[in-house]
C-alpha positions in Angstrom: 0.0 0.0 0.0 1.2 3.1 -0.7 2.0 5.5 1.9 -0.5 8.2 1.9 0.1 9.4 4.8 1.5 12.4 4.6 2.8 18.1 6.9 7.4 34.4 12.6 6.0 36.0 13.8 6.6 39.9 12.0 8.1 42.6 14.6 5.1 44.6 16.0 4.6 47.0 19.0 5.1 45.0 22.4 1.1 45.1 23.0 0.1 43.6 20.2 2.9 40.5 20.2 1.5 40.1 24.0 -2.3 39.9 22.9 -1.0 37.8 19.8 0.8 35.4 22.6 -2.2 35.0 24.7 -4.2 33.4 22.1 -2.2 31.9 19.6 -2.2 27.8 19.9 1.1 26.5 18.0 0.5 24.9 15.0 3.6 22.1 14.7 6.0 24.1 12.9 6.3 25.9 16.9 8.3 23.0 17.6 11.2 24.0 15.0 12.0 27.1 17.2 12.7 24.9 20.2 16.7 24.3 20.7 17.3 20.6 20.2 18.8 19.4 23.5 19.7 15.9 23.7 20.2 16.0 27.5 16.9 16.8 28.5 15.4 15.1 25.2 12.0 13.0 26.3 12.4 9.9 26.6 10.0 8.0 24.7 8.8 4.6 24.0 7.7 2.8 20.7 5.1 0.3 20.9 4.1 -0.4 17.4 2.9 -3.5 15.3 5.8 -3.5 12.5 8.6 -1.5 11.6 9.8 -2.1 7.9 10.6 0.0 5.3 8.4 3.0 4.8 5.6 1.5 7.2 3.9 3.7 9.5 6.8 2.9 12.4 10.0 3.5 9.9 7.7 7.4 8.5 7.5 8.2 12.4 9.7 6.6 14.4 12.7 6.9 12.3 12.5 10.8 12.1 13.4 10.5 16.0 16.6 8.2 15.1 17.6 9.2 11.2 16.3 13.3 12.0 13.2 14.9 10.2 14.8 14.0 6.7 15.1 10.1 7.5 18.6 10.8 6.1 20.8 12.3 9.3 21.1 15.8 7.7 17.9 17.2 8.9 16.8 18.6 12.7 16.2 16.0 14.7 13.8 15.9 17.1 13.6 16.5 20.9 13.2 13.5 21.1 14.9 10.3 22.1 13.8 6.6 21.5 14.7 4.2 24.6 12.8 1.3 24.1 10.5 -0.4 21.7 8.1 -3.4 21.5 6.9 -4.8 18.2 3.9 -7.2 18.0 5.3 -8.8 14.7 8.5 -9.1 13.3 8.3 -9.9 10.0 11.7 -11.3 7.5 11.6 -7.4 6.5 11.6 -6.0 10.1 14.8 -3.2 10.2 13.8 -2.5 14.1 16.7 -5.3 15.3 19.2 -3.2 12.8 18.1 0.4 14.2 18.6 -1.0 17.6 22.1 -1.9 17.5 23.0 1.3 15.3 21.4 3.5 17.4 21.7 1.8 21.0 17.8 1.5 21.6 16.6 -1.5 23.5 13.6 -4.0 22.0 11.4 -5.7 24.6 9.5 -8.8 24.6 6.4 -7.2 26.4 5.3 -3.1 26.4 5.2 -3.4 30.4 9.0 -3.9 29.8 9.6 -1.3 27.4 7.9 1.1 29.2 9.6 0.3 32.7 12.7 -0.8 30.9 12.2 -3.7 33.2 12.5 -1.2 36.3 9.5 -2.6 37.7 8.2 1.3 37.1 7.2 3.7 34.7 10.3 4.6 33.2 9.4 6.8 30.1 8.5 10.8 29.6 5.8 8.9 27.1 4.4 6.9 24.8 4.3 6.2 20.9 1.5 3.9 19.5 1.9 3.1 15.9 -0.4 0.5 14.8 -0.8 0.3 11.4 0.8 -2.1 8.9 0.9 -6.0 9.6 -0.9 -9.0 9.7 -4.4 -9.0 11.2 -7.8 -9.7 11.1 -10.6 -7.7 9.1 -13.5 -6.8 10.8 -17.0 -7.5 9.6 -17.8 -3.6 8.0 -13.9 -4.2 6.6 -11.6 -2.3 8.9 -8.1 -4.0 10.1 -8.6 -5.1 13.4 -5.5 -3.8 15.0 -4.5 -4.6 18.2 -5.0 -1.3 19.8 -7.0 -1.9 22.9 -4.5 -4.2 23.3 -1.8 -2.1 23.5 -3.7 0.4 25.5 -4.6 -2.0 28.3 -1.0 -2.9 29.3 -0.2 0.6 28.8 -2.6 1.8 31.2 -1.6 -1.5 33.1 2.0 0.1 33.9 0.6 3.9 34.3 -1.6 2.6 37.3 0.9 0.2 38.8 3.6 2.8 38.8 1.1 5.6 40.1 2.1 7.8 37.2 0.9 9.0 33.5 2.7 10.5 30.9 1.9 11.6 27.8 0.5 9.0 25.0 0.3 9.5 21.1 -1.7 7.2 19.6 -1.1 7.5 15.1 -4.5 7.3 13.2 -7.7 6.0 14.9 -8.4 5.1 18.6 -9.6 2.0 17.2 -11.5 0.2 14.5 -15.0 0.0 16.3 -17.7 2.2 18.3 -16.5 0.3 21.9 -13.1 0.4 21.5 -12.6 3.8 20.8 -14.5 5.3 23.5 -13.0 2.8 26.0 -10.0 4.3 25.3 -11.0 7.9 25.2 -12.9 7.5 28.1 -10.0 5.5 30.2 -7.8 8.0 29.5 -9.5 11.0 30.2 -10.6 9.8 33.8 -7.0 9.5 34.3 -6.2 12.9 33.2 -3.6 11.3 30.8 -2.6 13.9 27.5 -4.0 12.4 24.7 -3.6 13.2 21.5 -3.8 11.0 17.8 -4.7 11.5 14.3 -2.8 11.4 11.0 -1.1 13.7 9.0 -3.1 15.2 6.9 -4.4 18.2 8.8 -0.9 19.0 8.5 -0.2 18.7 4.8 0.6 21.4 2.1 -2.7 22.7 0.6 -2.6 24.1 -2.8 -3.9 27.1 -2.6 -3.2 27.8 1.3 -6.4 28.6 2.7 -8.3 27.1 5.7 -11.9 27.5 7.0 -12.0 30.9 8.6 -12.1 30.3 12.6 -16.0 31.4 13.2 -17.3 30.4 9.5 -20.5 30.0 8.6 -20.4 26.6 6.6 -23.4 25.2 4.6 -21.4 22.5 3.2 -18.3 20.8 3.0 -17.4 18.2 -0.4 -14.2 16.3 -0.5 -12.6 13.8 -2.6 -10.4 11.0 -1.5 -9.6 7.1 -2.9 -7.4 4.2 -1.8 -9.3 1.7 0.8 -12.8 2.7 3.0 -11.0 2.1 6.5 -7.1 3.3 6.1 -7.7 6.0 3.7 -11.0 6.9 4.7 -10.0 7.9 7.8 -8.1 10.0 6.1 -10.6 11.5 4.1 -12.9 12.4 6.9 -10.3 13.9 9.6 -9.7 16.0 6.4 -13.2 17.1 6.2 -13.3 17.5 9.9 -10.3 19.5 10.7 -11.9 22.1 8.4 -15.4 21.8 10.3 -14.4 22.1 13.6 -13.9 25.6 12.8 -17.0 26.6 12.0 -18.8 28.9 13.9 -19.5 27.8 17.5 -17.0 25.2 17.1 -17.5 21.5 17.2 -21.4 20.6 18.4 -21.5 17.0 16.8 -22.9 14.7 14.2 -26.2 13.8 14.1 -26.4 10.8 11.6 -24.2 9.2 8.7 -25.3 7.3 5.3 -23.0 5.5 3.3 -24.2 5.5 -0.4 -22.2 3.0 -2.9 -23.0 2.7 -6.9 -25.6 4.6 -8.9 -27.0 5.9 -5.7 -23.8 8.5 -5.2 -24.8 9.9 -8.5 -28.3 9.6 -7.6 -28.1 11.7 -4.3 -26.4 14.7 -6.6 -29.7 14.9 -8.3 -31.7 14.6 -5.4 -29.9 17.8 -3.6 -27.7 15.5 -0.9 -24.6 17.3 -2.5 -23.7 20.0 -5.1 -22.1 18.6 -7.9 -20.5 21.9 -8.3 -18.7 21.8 -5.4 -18.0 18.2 -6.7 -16.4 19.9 -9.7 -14.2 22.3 -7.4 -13.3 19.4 -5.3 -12.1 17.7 -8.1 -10.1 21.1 -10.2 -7.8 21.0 -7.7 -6.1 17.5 -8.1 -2.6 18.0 -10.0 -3.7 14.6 -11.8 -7.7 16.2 -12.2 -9.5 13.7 -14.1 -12.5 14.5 -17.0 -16.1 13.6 -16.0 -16.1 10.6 -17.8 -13.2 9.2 -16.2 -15.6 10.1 -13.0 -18.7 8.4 -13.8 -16.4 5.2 -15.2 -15.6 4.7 -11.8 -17.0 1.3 -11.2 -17.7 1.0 -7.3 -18.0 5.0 -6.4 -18.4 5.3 -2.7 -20.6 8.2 -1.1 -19.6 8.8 3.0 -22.8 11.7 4.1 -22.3 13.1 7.3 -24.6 15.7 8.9 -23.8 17.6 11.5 -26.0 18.7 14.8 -25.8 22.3 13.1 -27.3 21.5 9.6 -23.6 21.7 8.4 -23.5 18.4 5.9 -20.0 16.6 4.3 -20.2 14.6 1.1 -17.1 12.8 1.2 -16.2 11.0 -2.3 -14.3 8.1 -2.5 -13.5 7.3 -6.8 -10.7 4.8 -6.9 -9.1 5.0 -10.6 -10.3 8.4 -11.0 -9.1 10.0 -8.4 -5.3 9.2 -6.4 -5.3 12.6 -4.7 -7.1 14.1 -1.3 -8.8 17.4 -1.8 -12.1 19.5 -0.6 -14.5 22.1 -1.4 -16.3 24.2 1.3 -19.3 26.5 1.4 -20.4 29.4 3.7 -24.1 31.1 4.7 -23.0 33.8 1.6 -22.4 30.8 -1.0 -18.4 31.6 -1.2 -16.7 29.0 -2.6 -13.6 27.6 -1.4 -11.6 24.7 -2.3 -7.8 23.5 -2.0 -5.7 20.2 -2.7 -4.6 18.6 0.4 -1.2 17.5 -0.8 1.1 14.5 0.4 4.9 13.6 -0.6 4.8 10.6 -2.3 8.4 10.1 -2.0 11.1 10.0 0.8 11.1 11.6 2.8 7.7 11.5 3.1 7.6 15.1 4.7 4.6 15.8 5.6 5.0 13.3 8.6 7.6 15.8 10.1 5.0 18.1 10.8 2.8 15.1 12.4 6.1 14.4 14.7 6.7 18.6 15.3 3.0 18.3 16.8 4.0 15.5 18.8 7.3 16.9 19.9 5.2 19.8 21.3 2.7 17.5 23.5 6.0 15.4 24.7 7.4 18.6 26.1 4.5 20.4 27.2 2.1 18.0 28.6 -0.7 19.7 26.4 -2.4 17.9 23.2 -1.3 20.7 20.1 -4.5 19.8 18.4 -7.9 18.1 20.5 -7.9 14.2 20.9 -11.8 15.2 20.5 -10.9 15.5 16.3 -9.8 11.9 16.1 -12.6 10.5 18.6 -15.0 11.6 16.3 -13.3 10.8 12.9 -12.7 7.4 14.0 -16.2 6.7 15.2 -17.8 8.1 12.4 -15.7 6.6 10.1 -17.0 3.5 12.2 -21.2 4.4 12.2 -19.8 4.8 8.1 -18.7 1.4 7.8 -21.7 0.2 9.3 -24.1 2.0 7.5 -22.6 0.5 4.1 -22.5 -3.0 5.4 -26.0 -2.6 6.2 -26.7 -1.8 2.8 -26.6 2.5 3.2 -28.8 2.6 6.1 -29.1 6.0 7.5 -27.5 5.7 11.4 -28.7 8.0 13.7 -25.2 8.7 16.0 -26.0 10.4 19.3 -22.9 9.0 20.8 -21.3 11.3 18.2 -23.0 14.7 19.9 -19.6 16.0 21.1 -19.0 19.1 21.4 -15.2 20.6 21.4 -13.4 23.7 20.4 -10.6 24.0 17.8 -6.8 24.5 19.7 -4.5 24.5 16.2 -4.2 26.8 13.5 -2.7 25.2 10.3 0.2 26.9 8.5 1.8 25.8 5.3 4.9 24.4 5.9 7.8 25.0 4.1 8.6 23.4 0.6 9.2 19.6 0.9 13.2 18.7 -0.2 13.7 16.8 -3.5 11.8 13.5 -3.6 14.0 10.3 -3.1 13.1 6.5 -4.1 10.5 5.4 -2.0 12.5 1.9 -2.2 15.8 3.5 -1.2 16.9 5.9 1.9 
């Protein structure tokens, strides 16, 4: 599969920066300014599925070993890897070689890397990367990774050693409705920092803009491809790191349809979406295709979410038509925006600095840069989705979805990615 996960303030009178500082929320590029000090570098530990070559472990893990540029020439992060478990080792695993280049340990069980068989919490926090490897599929389709899992025994060693620290969990919280509030809910009563979620509300967007905070969105129409689970997740944190900053924030979603087939074409007639924003959605791509290569797509796929607000999201997914991310948006005075969420599909794989930068930032601080809220409600959705399509595009109701949040992280467009490399090679 291919990776598609993908990421000064001016002189002004003293009043203003000091107004400017009492609001502004870092986006990840804050972490960049911070002096890299390898003596009072967190110390973190890894518990991932499988690290091989370019696998979710190898695009995160390694910036804190090989710097942001997976090559040694880059920053490198504030970071430092102790210890690491792996639930699978497969003949392509590179985590044994890392370990003796780098002087990391690898542990048979996550109580041991995270105590580094102290008989204590022995980290400043934690890393979950699980994605890539060898499980089970689900019955709506989702790899069932072993996240629970791996939050158990990690909550295991927090309340043995009477301590927290901070955990990052990459992607989802989990691949069904139970699992991912369990784990939402366990650590919040525990007052552990939280904070997960991909890379893409990170990424370049071509052109720059973002949902004004306080917007007064009507509608929201983006395009994605690739699998319903992995890349679908990705798709619909896209859509909902734009609608969280809507005006009033956050309030919830009320129900979720998934519409496969003629029907996605179907609903366009019938007023679910507007295929113009469809057609803005879709300008964007660098690789745009024409409307025929559109409505060849054999097994469209239609994700409808609506919001407690009225606010609704068509999200699009058009495999051989469409290899790209990108959105449209509308507001109360039909302005029409749209961008191209954009991902290097090369090494370094860049945009997963910015995803580290933003974890960096919670590592040090104790504070979440963006709310765990934003990947609680992408992941179940994405979930209620899943359902819905297995059960042949019911429309789900979702008050378990009635959350209500604020927005704490104002994208930026980060600098120009370096030249690409072989995705094969370093």
């Amino acid at each position: 599969m291919r990776l598609a996960i993908r990421r000064a303030v001016k002189f002004v009178p003293t009043l203003i920066v000091l107004a400017f500082f009492c609001t502004f929320i870092p986006a990840p590029a804050f972490a960049e300014e911070r002096p890299v000090n390898r003596i009072t570098a967190k110390r973190i530990a890894a518990i991932i599925t499988v690290y091989h070559h370019n696998s979710h472990a190898d695009v995160i893990v390694s910036r804190l070993l090989q710097t942001e540029t997976l090559d040694g020439k880059g920053r490198k992060p504030d970071l430092k890897l102790v210890s690491l478990y792996t639930d699978q080792a497969p003949k392509n695993d590179m985590s044994r070689k890392l370990a003796k280049e780098h002087g990391f340990e690898i542990y048979d069980t996550i109580a041991d890397a995270l105590t580094l068989k102290t008989g204590k919490l022995a980290v400043d926090g934690v890393l979950l990367v699980a994605e890539h490897g060898s499980y089970p599929t689900s019955p709506t389709g989702q790899t069932q990774y072993p996240k629970r899992r791996f939050f158990e025994a990690i909550l295991k060693v927090f309340d043995d050693s009477g301590n927290v620290v901070p955990i990052f969990c990459d992607k989802h919280l989990g691949d069904n409705e139970e699992d991912i509030f369990w784990a939402y809910e366990e650590c919040r009563k525990r007052r552990i920092p939280l904070m997960a979620g991909s890379s893409l509300p990170g990424l370049w967007r071509y052109p720059p803009v973002d949902v004004p905070k306080g917007a007064k969105l009507k509608s929201i129409v983006a395009v994605s491809y690739h699998t319903l689970d992995a890349y679908g997740f990705h798709a619909v944190e896209m859509v909902q790191c734009l609608a969280e900053r809507r005006k009033g924030g956050e309030t919830g979603i009320a129900s979720v349809q998934c519409l496969t087939g003629p029907a996605v074409w179907e609903a366009g007639e019938k007023g679910v979406y507007d295929p113009a924003m469809l057609d803005a959605a879709l300008a964007r791509l660098k690789r745009a295709p024409t409307k025929e290569q559109v409505r060849a797509v054999k097994e469209p796929v239609l994700f409808v979410i609506n919001y407690a607000d009225g606010l609704r999201a068509s999200v699009f997914t058009l495999n051989y038509a469409v290899g790209e991310w990108a959105v449209a948006w509308r507001d109360d005075a039909d302005k029409l925006e749209s961008t191209l969420f954009y991902t290097q599909e090369a090494r370094p794989f860049m945009h997963f600095t910015y995803l580290v930068r933003g974890i960096e930032e919670m590592m040090h601080t104790g504070k979440p840069t963006w709310p765990v809220e934003r990947t609680l409600m992408t992941s179940a959705a994405l979930d209620a989705l899943l359902v819905s399509k297995k059960e042949g595009a019911k429309l789900l109701e979702t008050p378990k979805l009635k959350i209500s949040y604020q927005p704490t992280f104002d994208w930026q467009q980060p600098p120009d990615p370096p030249p690409d490399r072989p995705i094969d090679g370093q």
